[in-house]
C-alpha positions in Angstrom: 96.3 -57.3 164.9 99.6 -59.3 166.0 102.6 -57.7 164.8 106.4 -59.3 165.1 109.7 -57.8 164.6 109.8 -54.8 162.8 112.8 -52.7 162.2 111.3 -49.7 159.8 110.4 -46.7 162.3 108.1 -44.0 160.8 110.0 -41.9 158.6 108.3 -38.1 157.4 109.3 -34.5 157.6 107.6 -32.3 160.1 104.4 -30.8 159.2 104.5 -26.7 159.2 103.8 -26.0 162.5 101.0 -24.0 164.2 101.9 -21.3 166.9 101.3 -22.0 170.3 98.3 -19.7 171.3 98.8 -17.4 174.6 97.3 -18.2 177.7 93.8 -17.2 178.4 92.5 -14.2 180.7 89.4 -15.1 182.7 87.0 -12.9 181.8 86.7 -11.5 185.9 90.4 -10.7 185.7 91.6 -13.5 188.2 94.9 -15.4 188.3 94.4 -19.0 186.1 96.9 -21.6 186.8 99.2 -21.9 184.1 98.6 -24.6 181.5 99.3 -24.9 177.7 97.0 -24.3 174.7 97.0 -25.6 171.1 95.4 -23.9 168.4 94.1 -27.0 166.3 91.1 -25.0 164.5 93.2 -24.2 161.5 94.8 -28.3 160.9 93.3 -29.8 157.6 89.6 -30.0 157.1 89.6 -33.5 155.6 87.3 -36.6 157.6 89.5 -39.1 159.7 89.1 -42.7 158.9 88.8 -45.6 160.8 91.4 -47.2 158.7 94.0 -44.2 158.8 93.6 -44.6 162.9 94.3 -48.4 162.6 97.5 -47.7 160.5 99.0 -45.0 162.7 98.4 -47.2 165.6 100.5 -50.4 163.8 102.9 -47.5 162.6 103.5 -47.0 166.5 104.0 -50.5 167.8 105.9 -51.0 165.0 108.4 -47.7 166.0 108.1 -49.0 169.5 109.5 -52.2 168.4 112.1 -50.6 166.0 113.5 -48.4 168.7 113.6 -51.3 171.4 115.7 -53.8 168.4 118.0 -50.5 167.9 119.0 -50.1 171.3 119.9 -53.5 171.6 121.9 -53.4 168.7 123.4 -50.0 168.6 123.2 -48.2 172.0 121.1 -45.1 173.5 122.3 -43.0 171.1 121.1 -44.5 167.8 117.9 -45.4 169.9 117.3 -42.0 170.9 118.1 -40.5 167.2 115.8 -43.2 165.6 113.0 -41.7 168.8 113.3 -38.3 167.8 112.2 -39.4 164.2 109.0 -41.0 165.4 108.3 -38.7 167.8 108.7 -35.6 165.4 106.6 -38.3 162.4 103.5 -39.8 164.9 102.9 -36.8 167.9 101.4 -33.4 167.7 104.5 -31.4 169.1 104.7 -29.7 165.8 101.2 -27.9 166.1 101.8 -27.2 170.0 101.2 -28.9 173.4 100.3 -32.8 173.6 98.2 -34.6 176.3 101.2 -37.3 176.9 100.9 -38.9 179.9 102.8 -42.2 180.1 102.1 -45.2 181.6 105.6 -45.0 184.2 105.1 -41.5 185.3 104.8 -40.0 188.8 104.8 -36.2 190.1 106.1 -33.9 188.7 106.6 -35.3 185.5 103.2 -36.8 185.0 101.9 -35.1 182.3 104.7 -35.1 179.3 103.3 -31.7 177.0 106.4 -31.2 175.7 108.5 -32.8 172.7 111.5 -33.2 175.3 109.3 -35.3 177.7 108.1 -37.7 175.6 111.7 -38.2 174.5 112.7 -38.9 178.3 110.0 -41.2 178.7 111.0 -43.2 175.4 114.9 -43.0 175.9 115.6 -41.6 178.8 119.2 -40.3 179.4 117.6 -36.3 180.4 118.5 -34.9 184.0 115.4 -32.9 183.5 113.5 -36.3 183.8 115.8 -37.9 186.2 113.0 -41.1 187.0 112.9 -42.2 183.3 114.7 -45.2 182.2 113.7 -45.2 178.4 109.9 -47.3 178.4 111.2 -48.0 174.7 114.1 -49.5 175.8 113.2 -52.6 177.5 113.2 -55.6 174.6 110.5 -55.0 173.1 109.5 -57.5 170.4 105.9 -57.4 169.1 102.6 -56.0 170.0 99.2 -56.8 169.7 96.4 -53.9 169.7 92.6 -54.8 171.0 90.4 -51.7 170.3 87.4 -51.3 172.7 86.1 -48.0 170.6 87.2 -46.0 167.8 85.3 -42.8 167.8 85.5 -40.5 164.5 84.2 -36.7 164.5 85.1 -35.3 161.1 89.1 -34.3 161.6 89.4 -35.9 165.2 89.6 -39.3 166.3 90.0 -41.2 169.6 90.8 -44.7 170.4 90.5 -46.6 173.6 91.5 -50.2 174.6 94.6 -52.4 175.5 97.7 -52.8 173.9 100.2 -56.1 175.0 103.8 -55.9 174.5 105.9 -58.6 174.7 109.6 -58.7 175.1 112.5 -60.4 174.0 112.4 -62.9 177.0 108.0 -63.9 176.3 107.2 -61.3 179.1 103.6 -59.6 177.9 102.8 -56.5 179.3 99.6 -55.0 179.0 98.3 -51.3 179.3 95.3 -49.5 179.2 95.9 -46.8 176.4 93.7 -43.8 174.9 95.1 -42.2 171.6 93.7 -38.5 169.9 94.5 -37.7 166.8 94.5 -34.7 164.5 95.1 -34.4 160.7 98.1 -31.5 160.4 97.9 -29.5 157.3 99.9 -32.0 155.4 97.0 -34.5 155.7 99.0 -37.0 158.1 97.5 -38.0 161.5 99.4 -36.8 164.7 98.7 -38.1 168.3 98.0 -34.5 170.3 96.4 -37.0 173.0 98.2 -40.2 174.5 97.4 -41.6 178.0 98.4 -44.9 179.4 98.2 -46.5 182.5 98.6 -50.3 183.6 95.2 -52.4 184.4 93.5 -51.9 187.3 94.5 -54.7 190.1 92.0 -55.3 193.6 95.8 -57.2 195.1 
């Protein structure tokens, strides 16, 4: 699916949120590293298509896009305010932790489980993530998504495969990415799992 230039981000209220859920006790009483939890067992019971997984993944290379063409014609700030939107429309934050890990991310930052990570990582411009640069931010000017599997289980769904970028000057980059999605309780699909990393290379 080969998208060009698009300059309409997603656009939707947040979803009623879910409350984070405390941190387990091991049953034996020991110390457990501390990690986040999201209660998703209460999100809405409808079936996942194959089709809604599809649009939300053209809805974010087209945000990707949007937010790239807005920086260059606006500045950080109307960049970062138009990220904020699609973060709060396409990610999970709303119904607790997400599995964000970004392709450009190193130690100890790796893992972005927060709503003010991701942010970084899109925009940059946050001391508390003082090694992004904003990954939406660099030109961005299509996309194109290959799939390798779509895998539905009733109100979950995962995707796995590559998705090429390419910039303002012809550059195409290409990274490995896995998407999970939930429906919230509004029926739309949020990402509560994103993981990217660039291919594999023997050199």
């Amino acid at each position: 699916m080969r998208k060009t230039l698009a300059l309409t981000a997603i656009t939707g209220l947040l979803a009623a949120g879910l409350p984070l859920v405390a941190m387990p006790t091991a049953a034996n009483a020991q110390a457990v590293d501390a990690y986040a939890v999201a209660d998703l067992s209460a999100v809405a019971a409808a079936p996942i298509t194959v089709e809604e997984v599809l649009a939300a993944q053209r809805a974010w290379g087209d945000a990707l896009v949007a937010i790239a063409t807005e920086y260059d014609r606006n500045g950080q700030p109307a960049a970062r305010r138009l990220a904020e939107q699609v973060i709060d429309s396409a990610y999970g934050y709303n119904l607790g932790p997400v599995a964000f890990k970004p392709t450009l991310a190193a130690a100890p930052t790796t893992f972005r489980t927060t709503r003010a990570g991701a942010l970084a990582y899109f925009v940059g411009g946050d001391r508390d993530f003082p090694g992004d640069s904003g990954f939406a931010l660099k030109g961005w000017r299509s996309y194109e998504i290959d799939n390798a599997a779509i895998i539905i289980n009733g109100t979950t769904a995962i995707s796995m495969g590559n998705v090429r970028i390419t910039n303002s000057s012809g550059a195409v980059t290409t990274v490995d990415k896995t998407w999970g999605y939930v429906r919230d309780r509004e029926g739309n699909l949020r990402i509560v799992l994103h993981h990217s990393s660039l291919p594999y290379s023997a050199d």
